[in-house]
N, C-alpha and C positions, 0 to 999 in steps of 0.2 A: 833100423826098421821103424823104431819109433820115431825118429825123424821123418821117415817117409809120408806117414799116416799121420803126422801135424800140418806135413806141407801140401797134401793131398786134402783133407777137409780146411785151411785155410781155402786155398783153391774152390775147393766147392762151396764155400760162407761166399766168397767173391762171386764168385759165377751165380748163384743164387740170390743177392743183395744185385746183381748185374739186369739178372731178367726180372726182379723186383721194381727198381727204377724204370728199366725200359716196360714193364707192365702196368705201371702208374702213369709213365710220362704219354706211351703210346696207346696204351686204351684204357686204363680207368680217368686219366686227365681228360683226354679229348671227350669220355662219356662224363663228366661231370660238367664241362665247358657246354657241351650239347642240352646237356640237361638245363644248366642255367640260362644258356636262349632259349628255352622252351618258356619261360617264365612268362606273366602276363607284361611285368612290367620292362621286361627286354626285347619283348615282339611288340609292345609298342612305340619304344625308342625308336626302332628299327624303321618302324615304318613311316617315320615321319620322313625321314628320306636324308638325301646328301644336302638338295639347294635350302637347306632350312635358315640360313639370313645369320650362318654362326650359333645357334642357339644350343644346338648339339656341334660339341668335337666328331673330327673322322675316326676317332678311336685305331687299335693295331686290328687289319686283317689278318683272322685266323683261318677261317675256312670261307665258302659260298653265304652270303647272307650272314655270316656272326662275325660280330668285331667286339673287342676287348677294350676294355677301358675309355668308354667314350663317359663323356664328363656332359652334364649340361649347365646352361646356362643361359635362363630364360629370366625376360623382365621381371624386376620384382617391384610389383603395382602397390603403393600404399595408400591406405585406406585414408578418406579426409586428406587429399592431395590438395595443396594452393597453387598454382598455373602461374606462370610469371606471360607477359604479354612477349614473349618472344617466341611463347610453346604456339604452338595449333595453326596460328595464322598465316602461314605457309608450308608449302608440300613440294619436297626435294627427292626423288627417287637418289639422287648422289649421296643423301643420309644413310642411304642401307648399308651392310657390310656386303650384299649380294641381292639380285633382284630372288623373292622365294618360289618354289616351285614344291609344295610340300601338299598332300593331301591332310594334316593337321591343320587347320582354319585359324589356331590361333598363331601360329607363323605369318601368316597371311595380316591378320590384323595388329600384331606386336609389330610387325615392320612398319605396317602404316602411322601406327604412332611414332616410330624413328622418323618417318620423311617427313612428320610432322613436326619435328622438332623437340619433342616430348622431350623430357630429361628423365634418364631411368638409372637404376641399379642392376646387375644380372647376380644371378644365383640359382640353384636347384627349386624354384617354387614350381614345378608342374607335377601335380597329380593324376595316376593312370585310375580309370575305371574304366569297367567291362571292356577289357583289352583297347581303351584310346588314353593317349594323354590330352590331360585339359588345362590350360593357364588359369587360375584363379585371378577377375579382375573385379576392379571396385566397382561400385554402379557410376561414380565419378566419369571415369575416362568412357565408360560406354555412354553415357550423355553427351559427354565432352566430343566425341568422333562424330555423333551422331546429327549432332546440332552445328558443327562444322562442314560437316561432308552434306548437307543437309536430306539426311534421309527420312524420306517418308512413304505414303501406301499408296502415292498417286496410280501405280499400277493394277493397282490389285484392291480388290474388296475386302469387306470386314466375311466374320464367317468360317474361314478357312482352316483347319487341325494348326497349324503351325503359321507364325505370324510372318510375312517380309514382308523387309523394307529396302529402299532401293536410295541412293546416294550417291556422290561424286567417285568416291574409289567403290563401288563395287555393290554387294549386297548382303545382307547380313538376316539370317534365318534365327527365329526365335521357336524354340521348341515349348510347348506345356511343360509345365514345371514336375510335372509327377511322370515324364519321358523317360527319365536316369535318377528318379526319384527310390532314393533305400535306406528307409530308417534305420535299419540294424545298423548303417556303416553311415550313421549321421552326414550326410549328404544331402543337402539343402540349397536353394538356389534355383535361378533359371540356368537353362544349357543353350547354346547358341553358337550359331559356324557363321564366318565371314567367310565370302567368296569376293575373292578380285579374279574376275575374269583375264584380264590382259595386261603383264607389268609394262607391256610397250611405252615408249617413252610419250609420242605421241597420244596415247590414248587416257595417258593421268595426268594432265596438265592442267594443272589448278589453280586459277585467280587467286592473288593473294588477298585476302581480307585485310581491307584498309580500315571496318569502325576498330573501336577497342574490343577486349573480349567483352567486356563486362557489357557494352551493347550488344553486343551478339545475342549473348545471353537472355536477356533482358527481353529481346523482341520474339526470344520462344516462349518468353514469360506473358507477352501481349504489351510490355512497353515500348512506346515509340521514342528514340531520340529525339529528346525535346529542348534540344540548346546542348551549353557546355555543362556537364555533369546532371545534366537533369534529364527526366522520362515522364511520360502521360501513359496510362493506362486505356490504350484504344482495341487493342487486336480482340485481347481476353475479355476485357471491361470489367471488372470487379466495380461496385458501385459502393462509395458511402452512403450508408442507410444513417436514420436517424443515431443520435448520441457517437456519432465517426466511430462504429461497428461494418467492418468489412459484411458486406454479404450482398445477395442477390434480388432483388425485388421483382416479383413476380406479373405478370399483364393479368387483369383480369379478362381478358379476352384470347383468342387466338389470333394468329397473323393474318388468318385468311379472312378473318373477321371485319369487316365495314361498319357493323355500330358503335357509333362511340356514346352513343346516349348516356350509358350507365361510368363514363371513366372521365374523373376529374384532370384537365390537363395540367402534365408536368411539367417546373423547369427545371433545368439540370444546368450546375456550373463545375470546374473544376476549383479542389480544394488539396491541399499537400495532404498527405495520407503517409504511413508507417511503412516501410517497405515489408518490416517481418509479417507483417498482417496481409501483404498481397502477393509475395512470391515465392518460392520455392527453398529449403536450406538450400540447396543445389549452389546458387550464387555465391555463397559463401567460399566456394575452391577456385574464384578468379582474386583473392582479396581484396574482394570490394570494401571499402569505406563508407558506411552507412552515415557518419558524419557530415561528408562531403558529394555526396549525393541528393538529389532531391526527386521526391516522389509525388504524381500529380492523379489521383482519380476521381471520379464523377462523384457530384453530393447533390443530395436535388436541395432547391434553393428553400429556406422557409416562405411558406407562401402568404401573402394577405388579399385581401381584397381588390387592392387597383390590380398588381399583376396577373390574380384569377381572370378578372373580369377582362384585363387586355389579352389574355390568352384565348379567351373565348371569343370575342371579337373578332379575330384573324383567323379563330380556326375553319370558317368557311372559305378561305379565300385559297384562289389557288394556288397564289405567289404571297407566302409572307413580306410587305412591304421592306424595300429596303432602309427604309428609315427606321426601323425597328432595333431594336439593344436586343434583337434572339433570332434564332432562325429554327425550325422546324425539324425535328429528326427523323420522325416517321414518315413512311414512304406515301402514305396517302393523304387526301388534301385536307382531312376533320383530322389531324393524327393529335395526338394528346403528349407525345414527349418535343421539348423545344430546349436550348441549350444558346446560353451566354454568344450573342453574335462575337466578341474580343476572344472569347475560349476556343472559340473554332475556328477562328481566323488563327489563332497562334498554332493550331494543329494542322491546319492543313501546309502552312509556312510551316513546318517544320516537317512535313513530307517531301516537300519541293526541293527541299535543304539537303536533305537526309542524302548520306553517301552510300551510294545502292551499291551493289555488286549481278554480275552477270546471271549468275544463280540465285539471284534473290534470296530472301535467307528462312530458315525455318519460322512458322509464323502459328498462333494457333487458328482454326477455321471460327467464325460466328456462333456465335451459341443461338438461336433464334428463338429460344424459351422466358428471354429474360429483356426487363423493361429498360429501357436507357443505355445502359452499357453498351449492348449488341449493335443499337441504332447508330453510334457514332464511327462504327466502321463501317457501316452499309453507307452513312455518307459519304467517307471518303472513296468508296468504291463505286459510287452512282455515277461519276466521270467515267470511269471504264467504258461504259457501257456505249457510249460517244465515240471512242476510239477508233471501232473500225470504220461504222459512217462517217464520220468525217476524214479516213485515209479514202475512203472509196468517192468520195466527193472532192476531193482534193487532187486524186489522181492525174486528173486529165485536168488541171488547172494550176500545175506548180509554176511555168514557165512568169505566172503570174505573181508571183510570191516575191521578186525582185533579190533573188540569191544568184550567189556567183556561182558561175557553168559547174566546180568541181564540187563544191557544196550541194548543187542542186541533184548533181551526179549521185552524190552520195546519200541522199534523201530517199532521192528515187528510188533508189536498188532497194535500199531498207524496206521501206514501204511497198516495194512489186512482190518482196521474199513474202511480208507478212499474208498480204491477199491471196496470196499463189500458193502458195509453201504453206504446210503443215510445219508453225510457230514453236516456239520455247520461248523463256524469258529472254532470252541471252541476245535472240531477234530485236523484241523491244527496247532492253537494255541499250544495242547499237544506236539503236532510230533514238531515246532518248538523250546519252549524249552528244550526238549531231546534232538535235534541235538544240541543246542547251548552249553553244558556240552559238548559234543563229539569233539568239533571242536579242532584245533591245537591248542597247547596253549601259540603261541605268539599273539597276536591280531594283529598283523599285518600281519602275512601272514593269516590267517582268514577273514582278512579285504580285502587285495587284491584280493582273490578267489570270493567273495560276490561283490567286485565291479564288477570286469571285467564281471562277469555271468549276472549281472543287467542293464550294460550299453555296452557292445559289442558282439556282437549276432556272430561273427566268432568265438572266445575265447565260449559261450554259444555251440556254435554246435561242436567246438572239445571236449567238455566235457561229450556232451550229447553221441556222438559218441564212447567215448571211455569206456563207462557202459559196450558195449557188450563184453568187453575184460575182464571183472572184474578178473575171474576166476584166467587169467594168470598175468595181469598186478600190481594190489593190490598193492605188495610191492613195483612197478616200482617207483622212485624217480626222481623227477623232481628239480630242481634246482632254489632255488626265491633266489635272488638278495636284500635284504632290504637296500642297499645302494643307487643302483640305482633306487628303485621298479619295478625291470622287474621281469617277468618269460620265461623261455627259457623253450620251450613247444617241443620235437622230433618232427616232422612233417617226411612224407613222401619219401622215398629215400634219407632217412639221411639229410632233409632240418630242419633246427631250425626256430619255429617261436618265436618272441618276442613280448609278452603282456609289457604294462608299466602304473602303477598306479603312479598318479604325488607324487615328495617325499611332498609337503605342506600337500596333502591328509593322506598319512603315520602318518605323525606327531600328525593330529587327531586322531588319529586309538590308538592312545595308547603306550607305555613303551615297551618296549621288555622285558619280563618275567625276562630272566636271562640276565642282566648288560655285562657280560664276554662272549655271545654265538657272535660267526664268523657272520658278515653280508651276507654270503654266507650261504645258507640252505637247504638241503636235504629234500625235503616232499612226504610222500610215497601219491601212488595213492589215495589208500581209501581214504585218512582226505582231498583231496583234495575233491572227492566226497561228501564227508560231509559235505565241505564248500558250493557247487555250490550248492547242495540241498537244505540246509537251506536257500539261496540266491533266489530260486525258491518258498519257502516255504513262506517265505518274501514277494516277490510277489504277492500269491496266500492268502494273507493275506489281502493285500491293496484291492485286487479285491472282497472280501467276504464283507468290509464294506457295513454295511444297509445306502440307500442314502436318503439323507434332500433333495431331490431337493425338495418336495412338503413342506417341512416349509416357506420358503420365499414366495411362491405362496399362498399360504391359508394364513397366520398370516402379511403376511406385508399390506395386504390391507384393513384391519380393518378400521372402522372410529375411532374409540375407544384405546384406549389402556389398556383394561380390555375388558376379556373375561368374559361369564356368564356359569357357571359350573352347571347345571341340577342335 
């Protein structure tokens, strides 16, 4: 009997221990599994979705919507990143591990940095707040995307709750910083979503950037590639003030202002200058070499007595003499800022040079507050302004131009799109280098037609004036000088004018083709035209950059140096 009643409660310990397990496994498990996807930070895993670029594993399906053991593994961005020149400068959709489809923005912009070439780490670095998760990124790589993809506010005004900017991949929303702002849960930072509208293969096709980074860089800073490892300070203009102290020197006037009675005129030369004193830490995560760099901004010259007096002399006239050692920076005919004729001629020859891209590159806009600095890019930009008159006067006169039919073909089109068509850079870019195959083929008289059009506004309007001649003129030949670098231009009841590019400038310009050709040269109309235009074209290039003024105003005032990516 006793036997019975041991085998009988073993029995019921087992049948008990039985519906114990099955009560654990089949509903206090599944209600504990249920409970923990309820969590904020497992409905937000969740919702970032399946196409997320690998960044979350497919974890084990357990039920509808809850999966087990998903893993992540999302970039892990380091603070003070150095860029090797293999990172940014090209964009490979083939980079990704999957094109993303994730309502999580920073999937969206971690991939973009994979087809960027970016070199990364993965690991668990995403933090969820108020049910999203966010990648924590350095201010680095969001300059770095930003200034590559070149985005900026061309669309949209200032004003608006929430800041966008708009770029080669996509669009990127900057939210107010106090939006997901919670001191209890130390949470600091801006928050921001990237949107890529279309991973379509066709619609992210992106030129590859041929300068180095460190120009790239450099000309969001406002320096222009100025030779091999050097830069001029034009875009931004930081000026040397007295004792070679960075800063700004002020007009005592306004722009819209016409007397100059009261303002002694100034000259301005360029002088090598400190880069820590004119740009950004920023530069410092392409490894630049400060050593082996060289840095060029505005100093106004000491002034004495003969130079006051020769500036005051000429500042009635309306064409600064070309025999003169300066040329005029302000836009009106008494202006009071003038600048080194050799410095300006090295500047605009290093526009002409300069290896552009389709999308032209992030640039800062004109400060219009500030004396000297500001003027020497309203120079280079005064040619722009030529560009379309002289396509609309040219139009119905190419046949004159003496190019060959497929050349001419190709000219055409460029130039009907620009008149016709609602532009982009990417237009002019075409028409630019077509003209630059057309041009003369000494670089040096090429180079002098591109100077003088860029930095002498007399030499600009006799050329612009002489289009309406095309017809009969074309083969007229005019006579450069590459000895002296003059050009002796016909003027008016048989008067000769003379242009003159300095010979140090020449020298940069390049080799003469042919070794054995006369320093005396014969250049017919047309190729002269075809220099000025592209000189115009040049111009009308600089002025089409999309402008960063709103990078340094949004991203420098961070408390943080990580951005939080939505």
């Amino acid at each position: 009997m006793g036997e019975t009643t041991d085998l009988v409660s073993t029995i019921g310990t087992w049948i008990a221990a039985a519906l114990a397990i099955i009560a654990l496994v089949g509903v206090i498990g599944p209600l504990l599994v249920w409970r923990a996807s309820r969590t904020e930070r497992h409905k937000a895993i969740a919702a970032i979705g399946k196409k997320n670029n690998g960044y979350v594993s497919p974890g084990i399906p357990f039920w509808t919507g809850i999966r087990l053991h998903q893993t992540i593994r999302s970039p892990k961005l380091y603070e003070n990143p150095t860029f090797t020149e293999n990172e940014w400068k090209t964009f490979k959709l083939s980079r990704m591990k999957s094109k993303p489809d994730s309502p999580a923005t920073w999937v969206h912009l971690a991939a973009c940095f994979e087809a960027h070439g970016v070199a990364m780490e993965y690991e668990d670095t995403v933090i969820v707040k108020r049910g999203r998760t966010m990648l924590p990124v350095p201010i680095e790589y969001i300059k770095m995307f930003c200034i590559i993809g070149r985005y900026s506010q061309d669309k949209m005004g200032y004003g608006a709750i929430n800041t966008q900017v708009y770029g080669r991949t996509g669009t990127l929303t900057f939210f107010p910083m106090d939006t997901l702002d919670d001191e209890h849960n130390g949470f600091l930072g801006a928050v921001f979503s990237a949107d890529v509208t279309d991973w379509s293969d066709k619609s992210l096709v992106v030129q590859v950037d041929t300068l180095r980074l460190v120009d790239t860089l450099l000309l969001a800073d406002g320096f222009l590639p100025f030779g091999p490892r050097a830069h001029v300070s034009v875009l931004n203009s930081p000026v040397l003030a007295s004792g070679h102290e960075i800063g700004y020197r002020q007009k005592s006037r306004t722009d819209d202002s016409h007397d100059h009675s009261g303002v002694d005129p100034q000259l301005w030369a360029l002088e090598e200058c400190d880069i820590r004193s004119v740009t950004s830490r920023f530069i410092s995560c392409v490894g630049m070499d400060g050593q082996k760099e060289t840095f060029f901004c505005l100093a106004p010259v000491q002034m004495n007595t003969k130079i006051d007096e020769e500036l005051k002399h000429v500042s009635g006239y309306t064409y600064v003499p070309a025999s003169k050692p300066f040329v005029r920076l302000s836009a009106e005919n008494s202006g009071e800022d003038y600048i080194k004729r050799l410095d300006l001629q090295k500047i605009a020859l290093a526009l002409l040079n300069m290896e552009w891209h389709p999308c032209g590159y992030l640039t800062p806009i004109m400060r219009h507050s500030e004396r000297g600095g500001d003027l020497l890019k309203r120079v280079l930009l005064r040619a722009s302004g030529m560009a379309i008159p002289m396509l609309h006067r040219l139009s119905d006169g190419m046949d004159h131009l003496g190019l060959h039919e497929d050349k001419l073909d190709k000219v055409s089109k460029s130039i009907s799109t620009i008149l016709h068509v609602k532009t982009n850079s990417r237009v002019w870019y075409e028409l630019d280098t077509d003209l630059k195959g057309m041009e003369h083929d000494d670089p040096k008289v090429s180079s002098m037609i591109g100077i003088l059009m860029l930095r002498n506004e007399e030499f600009r309007g006799l050329v612009y004036d002489s289009v309406r001649y095309i017809a009969t003129s074309s083969k007229t030949e005019i006579e450069f000088d590459l000895r002296h670098g003059t050009i002796a231009v016909p003027g008016a009841f048989g008067a000769i004018q003379t242009f003159e590019v300095d010979l140090e400038v020449l020298m940069l310009a390049g080799k003469t083709v042919q070794p054995d050709r006369t320093d005396n040269l014969k250049v017919k109309h047309g190729l002269i035209l075809i220099g000025a235009l592209r000189a115009c074209v040049r111009s009308q290039l600089l002025s089409c950059c999309p402008d960063q003024s709103w990078m340094p105003e949004l991203l420098d005032d961070y408390r943080e140096n990580v951005v939080y990516v939505m």
